[in-house]
C-alpha positions in Angstrom: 66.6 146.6 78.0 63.3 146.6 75.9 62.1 144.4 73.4 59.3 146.1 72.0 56.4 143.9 69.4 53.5 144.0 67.5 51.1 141.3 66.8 48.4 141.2 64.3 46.8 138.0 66.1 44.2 138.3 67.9 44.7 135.8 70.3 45.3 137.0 73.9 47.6 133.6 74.7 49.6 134.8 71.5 50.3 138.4 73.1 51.4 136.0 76.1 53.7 134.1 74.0 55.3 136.6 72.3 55.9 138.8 75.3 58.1 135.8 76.6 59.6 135.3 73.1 61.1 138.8 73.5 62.6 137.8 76.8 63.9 135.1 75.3 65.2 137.2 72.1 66.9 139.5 74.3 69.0 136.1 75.9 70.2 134.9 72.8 71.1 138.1 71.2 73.2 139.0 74.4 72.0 142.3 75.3 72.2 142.1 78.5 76.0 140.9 78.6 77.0 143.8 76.0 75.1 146.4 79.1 77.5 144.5 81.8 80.1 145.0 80.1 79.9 148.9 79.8 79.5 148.7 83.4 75.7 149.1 83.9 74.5 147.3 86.9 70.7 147.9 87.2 69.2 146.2 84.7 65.8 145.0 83.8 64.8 142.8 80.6 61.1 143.6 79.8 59.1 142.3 77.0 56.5 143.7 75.7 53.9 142.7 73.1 51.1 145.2 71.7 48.0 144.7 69.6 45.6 147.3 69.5 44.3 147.8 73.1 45.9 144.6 74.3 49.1 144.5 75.7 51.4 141.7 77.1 54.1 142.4 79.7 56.9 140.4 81.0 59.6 141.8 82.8 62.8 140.6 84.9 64.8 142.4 87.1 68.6 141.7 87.1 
């Protein structure tokens, strides 16, 4: 499961906290229930948060 965004700050602790607001996104919307439910088993919520050359990852493995 991805959660893909773009910032236009500049701010390298914003990249931070956005990557971990995708995480979080993914949580509340219930993604990762919906994919259990069709049976998937391996899955891994990443985050990701892109600005220019910067980029912010966060990922979980399930």
């Amino acid at each position: 499961m991805f959660k893909f965004k773009h910032s236009k700050v500049k701010d390298s602790k914003n990249l931070k906290r956005t990557a971990k607001s995708s995480l979080k996104q993914i949580n509340v919307k219930n993604y990762v229930d919906r994919l259990k439910s069709e049976e998937y088993e391996n899955i891994m919520k990443i985050g990701l948060e892109v600005r220019n050359k910067g980029m912010e990852f966060k990922g979980i493995y399930l």
